[in-house]
C-alpha positions in Angstrom: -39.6 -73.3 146.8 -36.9 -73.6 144.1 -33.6 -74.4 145.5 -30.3 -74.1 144.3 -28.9 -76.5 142.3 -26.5 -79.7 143.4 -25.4 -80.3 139.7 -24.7 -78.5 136.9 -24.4 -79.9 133.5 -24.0 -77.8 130.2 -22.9 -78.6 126.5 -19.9 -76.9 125.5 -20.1 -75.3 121.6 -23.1 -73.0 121.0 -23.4 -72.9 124.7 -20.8 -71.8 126.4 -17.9 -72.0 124.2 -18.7 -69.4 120.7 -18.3 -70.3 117.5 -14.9 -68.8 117.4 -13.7 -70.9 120.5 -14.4 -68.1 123.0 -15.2 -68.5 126.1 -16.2 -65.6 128.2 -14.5 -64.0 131.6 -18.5 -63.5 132.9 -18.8 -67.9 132.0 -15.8 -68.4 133.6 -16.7 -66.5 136.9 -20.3 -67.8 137.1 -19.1 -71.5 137.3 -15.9 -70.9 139.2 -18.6 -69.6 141.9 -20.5 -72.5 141.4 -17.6 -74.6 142.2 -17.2 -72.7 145.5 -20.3 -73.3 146.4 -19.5 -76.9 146.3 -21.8 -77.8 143.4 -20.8 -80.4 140.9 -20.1 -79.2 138.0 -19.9 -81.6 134.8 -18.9 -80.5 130.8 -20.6 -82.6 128.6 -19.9 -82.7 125.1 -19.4 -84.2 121.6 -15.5 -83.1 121.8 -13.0 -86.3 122.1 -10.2 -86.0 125.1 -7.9 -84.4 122.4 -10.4 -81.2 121.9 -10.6 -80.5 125.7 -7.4 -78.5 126.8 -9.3 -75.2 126.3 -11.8 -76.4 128.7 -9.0 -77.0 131.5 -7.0 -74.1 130.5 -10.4 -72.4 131.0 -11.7 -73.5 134.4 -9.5 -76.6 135.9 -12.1 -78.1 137.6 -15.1 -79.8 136.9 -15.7 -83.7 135.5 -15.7 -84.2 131.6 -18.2 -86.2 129.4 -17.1 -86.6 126.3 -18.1 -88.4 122.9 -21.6 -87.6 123.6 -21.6 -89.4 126.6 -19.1 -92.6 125.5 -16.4 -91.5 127.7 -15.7 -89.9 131.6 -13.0 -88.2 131.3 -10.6 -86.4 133.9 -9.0 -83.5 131.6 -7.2 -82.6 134.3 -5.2 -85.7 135.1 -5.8 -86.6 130.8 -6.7 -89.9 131.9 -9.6 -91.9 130.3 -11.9 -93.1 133.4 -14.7 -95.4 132.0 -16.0 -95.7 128.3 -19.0 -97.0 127.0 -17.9 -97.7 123.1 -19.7 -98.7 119.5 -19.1 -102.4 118.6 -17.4 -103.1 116.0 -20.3 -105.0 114.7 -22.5 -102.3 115.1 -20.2 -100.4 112.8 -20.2 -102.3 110.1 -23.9 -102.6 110.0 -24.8 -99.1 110.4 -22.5 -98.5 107.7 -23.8 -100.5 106.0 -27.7 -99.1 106.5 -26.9 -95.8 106.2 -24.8 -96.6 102.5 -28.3 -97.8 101.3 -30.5 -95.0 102.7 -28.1 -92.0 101.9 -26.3 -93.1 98.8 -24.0 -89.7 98.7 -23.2 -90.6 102.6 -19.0 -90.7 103.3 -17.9 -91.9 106.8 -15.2 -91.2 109.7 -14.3 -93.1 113.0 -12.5 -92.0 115.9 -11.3 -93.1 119.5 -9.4 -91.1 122.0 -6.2 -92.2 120.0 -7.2 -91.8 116.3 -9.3 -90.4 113.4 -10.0 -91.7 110.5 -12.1 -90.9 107.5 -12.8 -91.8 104.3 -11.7 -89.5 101.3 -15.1 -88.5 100.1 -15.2 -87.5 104.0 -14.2 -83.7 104.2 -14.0 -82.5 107.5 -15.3 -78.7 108.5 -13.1 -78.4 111.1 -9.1 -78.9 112.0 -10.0 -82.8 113.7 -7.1 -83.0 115.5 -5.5 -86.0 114.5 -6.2 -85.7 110.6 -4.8 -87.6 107.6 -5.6 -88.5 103.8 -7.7 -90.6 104.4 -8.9 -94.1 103.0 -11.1 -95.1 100.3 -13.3 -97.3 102.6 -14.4 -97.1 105.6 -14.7 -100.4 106.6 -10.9 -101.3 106.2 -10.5 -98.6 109.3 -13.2 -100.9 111.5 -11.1 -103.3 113.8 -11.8 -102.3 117.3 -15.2 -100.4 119.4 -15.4 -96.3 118.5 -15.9 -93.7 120.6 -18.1 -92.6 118.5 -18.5 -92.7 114.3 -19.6 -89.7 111.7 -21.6 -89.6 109.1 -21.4 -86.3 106.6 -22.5 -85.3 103.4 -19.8 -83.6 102.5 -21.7 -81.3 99.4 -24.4 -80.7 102.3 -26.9 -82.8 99.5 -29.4 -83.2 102.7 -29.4 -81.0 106.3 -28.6 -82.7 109.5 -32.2 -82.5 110.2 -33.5 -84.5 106.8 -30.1 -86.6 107.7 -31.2 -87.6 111.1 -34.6 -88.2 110.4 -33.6 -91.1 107.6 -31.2 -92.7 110.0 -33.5 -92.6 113.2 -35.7 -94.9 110.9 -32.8 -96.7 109.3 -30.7 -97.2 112.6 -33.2 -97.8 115.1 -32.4 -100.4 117.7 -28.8 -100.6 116.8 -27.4 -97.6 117.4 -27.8 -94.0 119.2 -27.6 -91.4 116.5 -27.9 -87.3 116.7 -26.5 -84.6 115.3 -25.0 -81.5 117.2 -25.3 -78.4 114.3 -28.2 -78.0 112.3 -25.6 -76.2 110.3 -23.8 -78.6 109.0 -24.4 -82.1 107.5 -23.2 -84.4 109.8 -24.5 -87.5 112.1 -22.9 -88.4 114.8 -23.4 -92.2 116.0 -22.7 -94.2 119.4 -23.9 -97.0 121.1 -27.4 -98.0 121.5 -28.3 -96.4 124.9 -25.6 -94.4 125.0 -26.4 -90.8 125.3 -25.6 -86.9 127.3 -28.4 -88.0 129.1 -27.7 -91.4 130.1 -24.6 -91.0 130.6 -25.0 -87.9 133.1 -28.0 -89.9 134.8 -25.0 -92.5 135.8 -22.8 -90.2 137.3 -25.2 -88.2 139.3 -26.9 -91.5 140.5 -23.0 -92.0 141.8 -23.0 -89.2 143.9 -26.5 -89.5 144.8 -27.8 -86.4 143.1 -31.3 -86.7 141.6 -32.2 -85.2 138.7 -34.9 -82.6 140.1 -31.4 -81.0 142.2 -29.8 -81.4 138.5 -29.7 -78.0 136.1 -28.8 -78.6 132.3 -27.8 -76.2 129.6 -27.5 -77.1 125.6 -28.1 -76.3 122.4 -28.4 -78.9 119.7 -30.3 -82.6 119.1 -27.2 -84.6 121.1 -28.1 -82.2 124.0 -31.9 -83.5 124.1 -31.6 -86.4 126.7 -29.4 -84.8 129.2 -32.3 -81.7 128.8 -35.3 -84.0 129.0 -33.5 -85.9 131.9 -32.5 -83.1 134.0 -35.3 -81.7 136.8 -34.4 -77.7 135.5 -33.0 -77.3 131.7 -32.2 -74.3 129.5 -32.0 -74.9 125.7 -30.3 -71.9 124.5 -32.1 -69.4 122.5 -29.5 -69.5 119.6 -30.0 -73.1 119.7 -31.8 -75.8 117.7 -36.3 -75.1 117.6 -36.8 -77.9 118.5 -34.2 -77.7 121.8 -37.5 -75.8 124.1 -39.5 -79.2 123.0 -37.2 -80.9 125.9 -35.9 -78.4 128.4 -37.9 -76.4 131.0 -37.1 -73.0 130.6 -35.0 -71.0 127.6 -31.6 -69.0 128.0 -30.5 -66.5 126.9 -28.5 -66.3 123.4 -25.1 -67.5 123.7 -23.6 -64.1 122.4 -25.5 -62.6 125.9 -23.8 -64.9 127.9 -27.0 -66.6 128.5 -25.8 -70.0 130.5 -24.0 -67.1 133.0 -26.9 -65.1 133.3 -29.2 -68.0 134.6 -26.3 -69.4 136.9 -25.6 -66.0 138.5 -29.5 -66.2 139.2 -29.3 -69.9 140.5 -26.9 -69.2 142.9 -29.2 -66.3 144.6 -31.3 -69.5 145.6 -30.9 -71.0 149.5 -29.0 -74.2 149.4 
């Protein structure tokens, strides 16, 4: 008999959070219940610290996982709790790779306390922390990285034909994924650092196993944390490939679909 859930664990944009930075009052209400209810409750995302005060303006509870899995977080105290962070060595080298392999490729690093890119580098989005950037990389490379990027900024190659170079390219030295198949962008961390390693750690801390564990996501950076979890939902607005690791489909993001499947979840006896 399927019980109710001790964890729950979802990707933030294309999940729960709309393109437009939404979030919705039925999302809201479906994990503030699950709070209640005393279930853990754990944001995962690709989002640094600095992107994360809509998320505790939003709900003010729950733990954070940030950078892909580099970083626990507590966005409500803003305090960085434990990191797992790219060497600086493996920087360099994956640069390095990934110059010869995509020859169009331009670069950007970031930490909790910076960003910065390289010129050729144009970013999609308001990062935060933005400024005019530098001609090379590797002058920016001093100390471990939360996590470093990877775009094509004329979208030459998708994230898809992106990631599936650098898999080859990078493998064994770093974890590399991408989070929108929309966009042409890789996002690198350390080797063995993932959503889904990352997640694994913390619920092994509070002695949750992964078959009481329920995951929600959309994109390739949300594959591990889907494969790992015993119930996952890749969303149906999500990446094809996304029902290849997860257990079950939700509904569309624009359906509330993450809501829909909580609301059922929490029908189940404890």
């Amino acid at each position: 008999m399927s019980l109710r859930p001790k964890l729950i664990a979802t990707d933030l944009d294309g999940t729960i959070v709309a393109h437009y930075g939404e979030i919705t009052q039925r999302t809201i209400d479906a994990f503030r219940k699950a709070h209640e209810l005393g279930i853990e409750i754990f944001f995962v995302t690709g989002r640094p610290p600095r992107w994360m005060p809509e998320i505790r303006e939003a709900f003010g509870f729950g733990t954070a996982i940030c950078g892909n899995g580099a970083m626990l977080y507590d966005m409500n105290e803003d305090k960085v709790v434990e990191e797992w962070l790219l060497s600086v060595e493996a920087q360099f080298e994956s640069v390095a790779r990934l110059r010869k392999s995509i020859p169009q490729v331009s670069f950007a690093v970031e930490n909790h306390r910076y960003f910065h890119r390289e010129k050729a580098y144009i970013p999609r989005w308001d990062v935060g922390l933005d400024n005019i950037g530098v001609d090379r990389i590797e002058t920016m490379i001093t100390e471990p990285a939360l996590k470093m990027l990877a775009r094509c900024s004329e979208q030459e190659l998708t994230a898809d034909e992106m990631l599936e170079i650098a898999l080859l390219e990078l493998n064994g030295l770093v974890t590399v994924t991408h989070s929108n198949a929309n966009d042409s962008l890789l996002e690198i961390s350390a080797l063995g650092v993932s959503k889904g390693s990352t997640l694994a750690t913390m619920a092994g801390r509070l002695g949750i196993a992964a078959k009481d564990c329920v995951a929600f996501g959309d994109n390739p950076n949300d594959f591990s944390m889907l494969a790992w979890a015993g119930r996952s939902y890749a969303m149906a607005n999500g990446h094809p490939d996304g029902k290849s690791y997860s257990t079950n489909i939700a509904p569309d993001i624009a359906e509330d679909g993450v809501a829909q499947i909580i609301e059922q979840l929490l029908q189940l006896p404890a």
